[in-house]
RONU-710457 format. One line per 10 residues: number of its first residue (from 1); their letters; for each residue z, y, x of C-alpha. Coordinates in steps of 0.25 Angstrom, whole numbers, plus 5000, padded with zeros to 4 digits. Layout:
BEGIN
NUM) A) Z Y X; ... .
This chain:
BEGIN
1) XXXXXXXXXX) 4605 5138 4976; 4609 5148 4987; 4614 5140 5001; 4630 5148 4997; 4629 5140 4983; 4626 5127 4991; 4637 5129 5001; 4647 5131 4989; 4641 5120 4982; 4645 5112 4994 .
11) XXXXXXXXXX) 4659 5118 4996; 4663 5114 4982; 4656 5100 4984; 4665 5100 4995; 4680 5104 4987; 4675 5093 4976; 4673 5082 4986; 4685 5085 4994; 4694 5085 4982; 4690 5074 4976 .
21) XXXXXXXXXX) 4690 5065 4989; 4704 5070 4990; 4706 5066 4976; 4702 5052 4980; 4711 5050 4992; 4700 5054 5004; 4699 5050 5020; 4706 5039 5016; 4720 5046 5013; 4724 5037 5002 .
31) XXXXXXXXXX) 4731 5026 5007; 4746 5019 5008; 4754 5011 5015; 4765 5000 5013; 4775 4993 5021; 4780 4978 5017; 4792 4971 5023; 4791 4957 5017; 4801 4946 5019; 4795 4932 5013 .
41) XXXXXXXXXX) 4803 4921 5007; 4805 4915 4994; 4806 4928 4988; 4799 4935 4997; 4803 4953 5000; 4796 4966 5003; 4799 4979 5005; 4788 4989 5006; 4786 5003 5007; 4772 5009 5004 .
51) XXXXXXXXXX) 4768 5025 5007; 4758 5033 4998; 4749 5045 4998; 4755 5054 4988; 4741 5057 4983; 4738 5042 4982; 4749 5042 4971; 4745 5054 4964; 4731 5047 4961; 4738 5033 4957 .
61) XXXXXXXXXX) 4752 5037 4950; 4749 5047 4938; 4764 5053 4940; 4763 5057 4956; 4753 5066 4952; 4755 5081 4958; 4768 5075 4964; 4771 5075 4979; 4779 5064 4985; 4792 5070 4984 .
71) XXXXXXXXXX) 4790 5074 4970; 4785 5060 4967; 4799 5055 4972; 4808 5064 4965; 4801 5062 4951; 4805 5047 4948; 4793 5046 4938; 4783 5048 4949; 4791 5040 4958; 4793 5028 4949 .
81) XXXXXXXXXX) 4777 5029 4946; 4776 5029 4960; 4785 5018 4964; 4778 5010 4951; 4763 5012 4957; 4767 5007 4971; 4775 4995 4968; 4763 4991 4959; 4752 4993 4970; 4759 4989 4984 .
91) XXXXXXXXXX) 4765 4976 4980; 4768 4963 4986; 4765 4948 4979; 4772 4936 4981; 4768 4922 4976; 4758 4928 4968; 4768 4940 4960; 4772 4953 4963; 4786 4955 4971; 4795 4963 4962 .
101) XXXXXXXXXX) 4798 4976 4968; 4814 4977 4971; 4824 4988 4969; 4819 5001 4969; 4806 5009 4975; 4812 5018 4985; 4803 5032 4991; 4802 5032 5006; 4801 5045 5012; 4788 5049 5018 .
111) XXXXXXXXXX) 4787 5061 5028; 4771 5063 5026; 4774 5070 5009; 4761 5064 5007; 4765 5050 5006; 4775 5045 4997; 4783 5031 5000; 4790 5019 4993; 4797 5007 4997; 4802 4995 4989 .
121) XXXXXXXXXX) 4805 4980 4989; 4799 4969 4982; 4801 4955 4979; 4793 4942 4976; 4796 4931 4967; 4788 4922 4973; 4787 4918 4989; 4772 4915 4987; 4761 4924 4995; 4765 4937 4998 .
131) XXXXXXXXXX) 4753 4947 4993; 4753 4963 4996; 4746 4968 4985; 4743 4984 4988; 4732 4992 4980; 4738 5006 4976; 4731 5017 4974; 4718 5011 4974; 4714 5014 4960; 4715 5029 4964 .
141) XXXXXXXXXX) 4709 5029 4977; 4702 5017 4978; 4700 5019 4994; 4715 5018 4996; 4720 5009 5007; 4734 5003 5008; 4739 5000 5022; 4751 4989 5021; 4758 4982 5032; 4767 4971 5029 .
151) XXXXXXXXXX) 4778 4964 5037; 4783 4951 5033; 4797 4946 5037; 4791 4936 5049; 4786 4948 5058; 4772 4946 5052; 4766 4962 5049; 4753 4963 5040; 4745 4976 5039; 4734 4976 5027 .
161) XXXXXXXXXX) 4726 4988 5021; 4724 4986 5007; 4712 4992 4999; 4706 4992 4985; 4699 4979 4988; 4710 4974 4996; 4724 4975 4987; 4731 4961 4991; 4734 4953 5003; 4742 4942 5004 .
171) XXXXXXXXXX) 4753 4942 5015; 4754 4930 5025; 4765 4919 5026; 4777 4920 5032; 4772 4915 5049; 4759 4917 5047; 4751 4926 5055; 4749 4940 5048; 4741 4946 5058; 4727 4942 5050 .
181) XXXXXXXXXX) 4734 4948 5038; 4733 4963 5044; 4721 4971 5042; 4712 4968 5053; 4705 4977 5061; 4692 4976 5054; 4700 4983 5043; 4707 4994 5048; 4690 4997 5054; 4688 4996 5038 .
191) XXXXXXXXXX) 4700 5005 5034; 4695 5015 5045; 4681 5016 5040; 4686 5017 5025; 4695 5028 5029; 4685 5036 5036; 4673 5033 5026; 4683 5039 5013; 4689 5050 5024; 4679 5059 5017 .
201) XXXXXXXXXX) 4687 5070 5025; 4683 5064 5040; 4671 5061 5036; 4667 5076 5031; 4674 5080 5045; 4665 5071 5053; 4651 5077 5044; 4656 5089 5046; 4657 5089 5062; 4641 5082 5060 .
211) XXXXXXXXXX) 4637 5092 5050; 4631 5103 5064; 4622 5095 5069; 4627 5089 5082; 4619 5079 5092; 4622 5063 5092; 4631 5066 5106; 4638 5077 5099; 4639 5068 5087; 4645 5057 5097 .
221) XXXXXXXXXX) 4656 5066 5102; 4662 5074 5088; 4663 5058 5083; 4670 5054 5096; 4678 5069 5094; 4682 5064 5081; 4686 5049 5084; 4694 5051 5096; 4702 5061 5089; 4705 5054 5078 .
231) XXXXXXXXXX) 4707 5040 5084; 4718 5047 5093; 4725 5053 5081; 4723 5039 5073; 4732 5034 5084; 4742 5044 5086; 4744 5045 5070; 4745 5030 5068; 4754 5026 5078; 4764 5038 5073 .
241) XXXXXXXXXX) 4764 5046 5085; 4757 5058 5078; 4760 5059 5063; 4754 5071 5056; 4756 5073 5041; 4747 5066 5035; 4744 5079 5025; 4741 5089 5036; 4732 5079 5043; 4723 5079 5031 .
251) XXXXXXXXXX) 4723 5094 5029; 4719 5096 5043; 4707 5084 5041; 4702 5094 5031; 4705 5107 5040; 4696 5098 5050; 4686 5098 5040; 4685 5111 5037; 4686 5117 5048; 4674 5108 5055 .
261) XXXXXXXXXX) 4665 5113 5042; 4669 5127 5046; 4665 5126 5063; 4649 5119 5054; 4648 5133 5048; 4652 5142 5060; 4642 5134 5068; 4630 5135 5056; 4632 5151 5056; 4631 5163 5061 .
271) XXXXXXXXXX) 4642 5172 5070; 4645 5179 5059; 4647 5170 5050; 4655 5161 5062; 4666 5173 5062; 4667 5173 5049; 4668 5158 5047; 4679 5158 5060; 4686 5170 5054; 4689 5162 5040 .
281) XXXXXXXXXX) 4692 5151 5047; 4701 5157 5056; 4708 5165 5042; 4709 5150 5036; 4717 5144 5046; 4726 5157 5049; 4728 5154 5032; 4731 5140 5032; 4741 5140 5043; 4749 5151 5037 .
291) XXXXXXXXXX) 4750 5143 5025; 4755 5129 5033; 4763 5141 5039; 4769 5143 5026; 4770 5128 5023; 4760 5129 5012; 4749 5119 5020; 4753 5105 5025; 4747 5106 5039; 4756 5111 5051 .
301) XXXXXXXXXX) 4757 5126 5054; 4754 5122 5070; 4742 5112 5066; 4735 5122 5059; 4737 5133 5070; 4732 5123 5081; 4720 5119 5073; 4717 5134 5067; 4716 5138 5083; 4707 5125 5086 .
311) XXXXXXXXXX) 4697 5127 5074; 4696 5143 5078; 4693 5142 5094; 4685 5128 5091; 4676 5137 5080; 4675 5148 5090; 4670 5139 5101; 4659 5132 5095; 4652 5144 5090; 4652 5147 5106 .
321) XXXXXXXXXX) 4645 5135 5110; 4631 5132 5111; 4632 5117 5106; 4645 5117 5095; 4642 5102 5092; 4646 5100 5105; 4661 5103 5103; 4663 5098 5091; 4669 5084 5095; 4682 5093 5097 .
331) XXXXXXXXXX) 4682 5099 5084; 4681 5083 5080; 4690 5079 5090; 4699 5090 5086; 4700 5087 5070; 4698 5073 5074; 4712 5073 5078; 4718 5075 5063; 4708 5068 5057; 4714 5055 5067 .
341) XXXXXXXXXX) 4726 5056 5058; 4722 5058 5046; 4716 5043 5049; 4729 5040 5055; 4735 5041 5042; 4728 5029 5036; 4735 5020 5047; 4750 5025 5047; 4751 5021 5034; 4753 5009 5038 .
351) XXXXXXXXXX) 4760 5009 5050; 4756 4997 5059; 4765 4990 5069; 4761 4992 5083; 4753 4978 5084; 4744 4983 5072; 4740 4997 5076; 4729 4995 5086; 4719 4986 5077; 4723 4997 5067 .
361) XXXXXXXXXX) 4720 5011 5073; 4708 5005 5081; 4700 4996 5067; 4704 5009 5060; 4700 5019 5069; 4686 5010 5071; 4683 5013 5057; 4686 5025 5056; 4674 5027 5069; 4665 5018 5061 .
371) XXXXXXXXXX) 4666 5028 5047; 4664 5040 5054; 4652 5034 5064; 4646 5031 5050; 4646 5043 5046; 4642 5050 5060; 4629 5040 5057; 4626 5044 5044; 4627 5058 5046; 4623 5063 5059 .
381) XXXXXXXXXX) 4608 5059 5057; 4606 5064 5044; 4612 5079 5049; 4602 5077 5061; 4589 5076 5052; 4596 5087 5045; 4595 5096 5057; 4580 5095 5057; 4580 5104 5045; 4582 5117 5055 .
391) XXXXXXXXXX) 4594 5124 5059; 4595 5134 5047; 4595 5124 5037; 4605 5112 5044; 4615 5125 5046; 4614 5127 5030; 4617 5112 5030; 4628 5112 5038; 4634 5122 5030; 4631 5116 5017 .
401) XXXXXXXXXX) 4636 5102 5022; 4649 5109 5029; 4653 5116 5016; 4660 5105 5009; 4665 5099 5021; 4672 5113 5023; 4677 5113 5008; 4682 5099 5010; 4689 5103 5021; 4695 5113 5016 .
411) XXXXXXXXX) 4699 5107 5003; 4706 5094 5010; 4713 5104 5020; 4719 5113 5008; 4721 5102 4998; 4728 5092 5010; 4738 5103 5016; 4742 5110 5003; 4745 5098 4997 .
């Protein structure tokens, strides 16, 4: 088989995988959130409001399918089958029975199109112990995470992440103390490596950057690039103060992507070559931001123009330097910065009160450094013995393992912002 069928081969590899693990809810995108405001008593209250992917429905209720959130609220059969599936898979138990949702199920508006909103009441028969028991979505994407935080009438706040194997948890007594019943610290480090270990998206980012072979200092710096960048924008997305759309944040991950699997061949070839690899790349983002122009992508006009010009000088520097390993901690410092909210977005589901946040962001930002120093450890020493094989045939490496990350990359990219 020539090398060009190889490359091809890969390409296509790389379409297949990126559909399907955007099929499957990928880089940890498939999670939800509720709200409870619970008032005990003999006949203990709640009021909840829980937030959903629009994706997540369309896996798990047959008549979203194809529909958007609008269109899901303005055709009452999807709307009942919506309100039908929630109600049956965030729920509240009391004295060992479901509470009996109240009046009607009302839609919350939502700015981010992507997510879709309810609220409702419900009421228990008995005063027994209050259970939450939360699993939706699960027997579609089984990594799905549920983030809940629950407030009981005596000031007391619970935050719990529910999971496939962990659906129930029972709610503490009126008085007592409900700080042990809030995820610990230890599980937001868990939630963090989860999400980074499924974010097949960061991941391929990350080997892409590894792919031209780079020493253990450079190594040290791109990783500290990549962490510092995206631990600032963690912070500034979950405590609200920055607050992106959630849809052009994951378009730009792939952008990110592509574009680092782009600057792996202008760095494995030849000047020619080079012009014509900056030339296309300068044609396909002079493209794309005349579609967001038009409206037909969902990335802003201004973001797109920002990174266009960063991507073009950056691509134009490295091929001037004599060490281009060197500079890349910026391009992962750079990137870095969107792919910080795209964690971010994991977290402000939930919203946490001020008291809470700090255990939060920092177990949650731990794991996330533990996944991708995993990876760092795996990777970088086989892509040294690699090197040993000669310079001629690690560049054909290189190429061959950056042309499904770039197909990837342009897939997520395209399917995220046209919807």
């Amino acid at each position: 088989m020539k090398l060009r069928h190889l490359w091809m081969a890969a390409g296509v590899c790389g379409l297949a995988v990126a559909g399907s693990v955007e099929d499957s809810g990928a880089h940890g995108r498939s999670t939800s959130s509720s709200v409870w405001r619970i008032q005990p008593g003999l006949h203990p209250e709640a009021q909840v409001r829980v937030r959903v992917l629009v994706s997540d429905l369309q896996r798990a209720v047959v008549e979203t399918q194809g529909l958007t959130a609008d269109e899901i609220r303005n055709r009452p059969v999807a709307s009942a089958a919506v309100n039908d599936y929630l109600t049956e898979h965030v729920a509240l138990f009391g004295g060992g029975s479901r509470c009996a949702v109240r009046g009607p199920v009302t839609s919350v508006p939502s700015v981010d199109p992507s997510h879709l909103a309810r609220r409702w009441r419900v009421r228990c028969a008995a005063a027994g112990p209050l259970v939450l028991n939360i699993d939706p979505f699960i027997e579609a994407v089984p990594s799905h995470f549920h983030l809940a935080r629950a407030v009981i009438a005596d000031g007391v706040v619970i935050e719990r992440i529910f999971a496939l194997d962990k659906s129930s948890f029972v709610l503490p007594k009126c008085g007592e103390d409900g700080s042990t019943g809030g995820a610990s610290f230890r599980e937001y480090v868990g939630l963090g490596i989860e999400h980074i270990a499924t974010g097949v998206d960061h991941l391929l980012f990350l080997l892409a950057l590894l792919l031209i072979g780079v020493s253990l200092r450079e190594v040290a710096t791109i990783v500290t690039g990549f962490t510092v960048a995206h631990s600032v924008t963690l912070t500034l997305g979950v405590l609200g103060w920055v607050e992106p759309r959630s849809a052009a944040i994951e378009a730009l991950i792939g952008f990110s992507i592509a574009i680092v699997a782009i600057e792996n061949f202008a760095l494995t070839v030849g000047s020619t070559t080079r012009r014509r690899i900056l030339t296309g790349t300068g044609a396909g983002l002079a493209g794309v931001t005349l579609a967001a122009a038009a409206g037909a992508v969902a990335v802003p006009v201004l973001a797109l123009v920002g990174l266009g010009l960063f991507v073009l000088c950056y691509l134009g520097l490295v091929q001037r330097v004599d060490r281009p390993a060197r500079l890349r901690w910026f391009v992962a410092f750079v990137f870095g910065l969107i792919h910080g909210f795209g964690f971010a977005g994991l977290l402000t589901e939930i919203g946490f009160p001020p008291g809470h946040m700090a255990p939060a962001l920092l177990g949650f930002n731990l794991g996330v450094e533990v996944g991708q120093l995993v990876l760092v450890a795996l990777v970088w020493p086989v892509l040294r013995v690699l090197q040993r094989l000669g310079s001629a045939r690690y560049r054909r490496l290189v190429h061959l393992g950056s042309t499904p990350i770039l197909a990837a990359g342009v897939y997520w990219f395209l399917s995220r912002s046209l919807g």
